[in-house]
C-alpha positions in Angstrom: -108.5 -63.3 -67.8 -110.0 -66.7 -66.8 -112.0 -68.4 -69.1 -115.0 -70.0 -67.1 -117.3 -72.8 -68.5 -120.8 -71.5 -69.1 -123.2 -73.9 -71.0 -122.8 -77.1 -72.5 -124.8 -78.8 -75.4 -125.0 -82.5 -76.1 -121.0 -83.5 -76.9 -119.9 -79.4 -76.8 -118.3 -77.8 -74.3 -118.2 -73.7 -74.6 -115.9 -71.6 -72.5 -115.9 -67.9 -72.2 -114.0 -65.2 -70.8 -115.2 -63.5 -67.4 -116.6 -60.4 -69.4 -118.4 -62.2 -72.1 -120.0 -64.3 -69.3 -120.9 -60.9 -67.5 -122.9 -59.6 -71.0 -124.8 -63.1 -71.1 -125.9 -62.9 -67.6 -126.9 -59.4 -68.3 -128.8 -60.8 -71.3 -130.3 -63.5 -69.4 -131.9 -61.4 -66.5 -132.9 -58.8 -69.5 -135.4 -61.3 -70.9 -135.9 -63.6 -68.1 -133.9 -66.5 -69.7 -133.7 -69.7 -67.4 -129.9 -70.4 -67.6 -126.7 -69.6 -70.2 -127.4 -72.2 -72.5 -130.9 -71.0 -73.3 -129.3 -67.5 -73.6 -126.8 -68.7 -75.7 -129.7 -70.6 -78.0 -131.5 -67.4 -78.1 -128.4 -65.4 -79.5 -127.8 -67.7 -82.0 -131.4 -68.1 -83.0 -131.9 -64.3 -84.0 -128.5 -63.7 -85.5 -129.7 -66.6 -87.9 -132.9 -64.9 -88.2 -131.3 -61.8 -89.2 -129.0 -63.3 -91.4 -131.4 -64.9 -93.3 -133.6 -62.1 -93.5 -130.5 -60.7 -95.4 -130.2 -63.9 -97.8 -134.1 -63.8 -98.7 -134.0 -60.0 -99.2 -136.8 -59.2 -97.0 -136.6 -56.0 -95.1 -134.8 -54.3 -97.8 -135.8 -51.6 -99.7 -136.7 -51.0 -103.5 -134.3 -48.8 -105.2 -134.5 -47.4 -108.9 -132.6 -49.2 -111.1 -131.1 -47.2 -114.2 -131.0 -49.3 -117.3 -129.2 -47.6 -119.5 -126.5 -49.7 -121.6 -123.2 -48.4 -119.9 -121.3 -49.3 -123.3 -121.8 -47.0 -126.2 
């Protein structure tokens, strides 16, 4: 395995190995992305998205809570 240099941000330099650059490419025709580092900004963007969907609790659903004192 090679790693292979595929985008680069202001003062960072990310390398990946040949198949991870194959699934970005893949990602990057799937939604018409211009180059790696604007699929790579993507992918980042909507894993924090979902995380933080987790954190504020939206998308989850209501379930019954049973308050009954557990000590007796």
């Amino acid at each position: 395995m090679s790693n292979r240099k595929a985008a680069e941000m202001p003062g960072v330099e990310t390398h990946y190995e040949d198949q991870q650059l194959d699934t970005l490419e893949l990602i990057q025709k799937k939604f018409g992305l211009k180059d790696l580092e604007e699929v790579t900004e993507w992918l980042l963007k909507s894993r924090i998205r979902k995380h933080s969907r987790n954190i504020t609790g939206k998308g989850r659903s209501i379930k019954l809570v049973d308050r009954t004192p557990s000590c007796e």
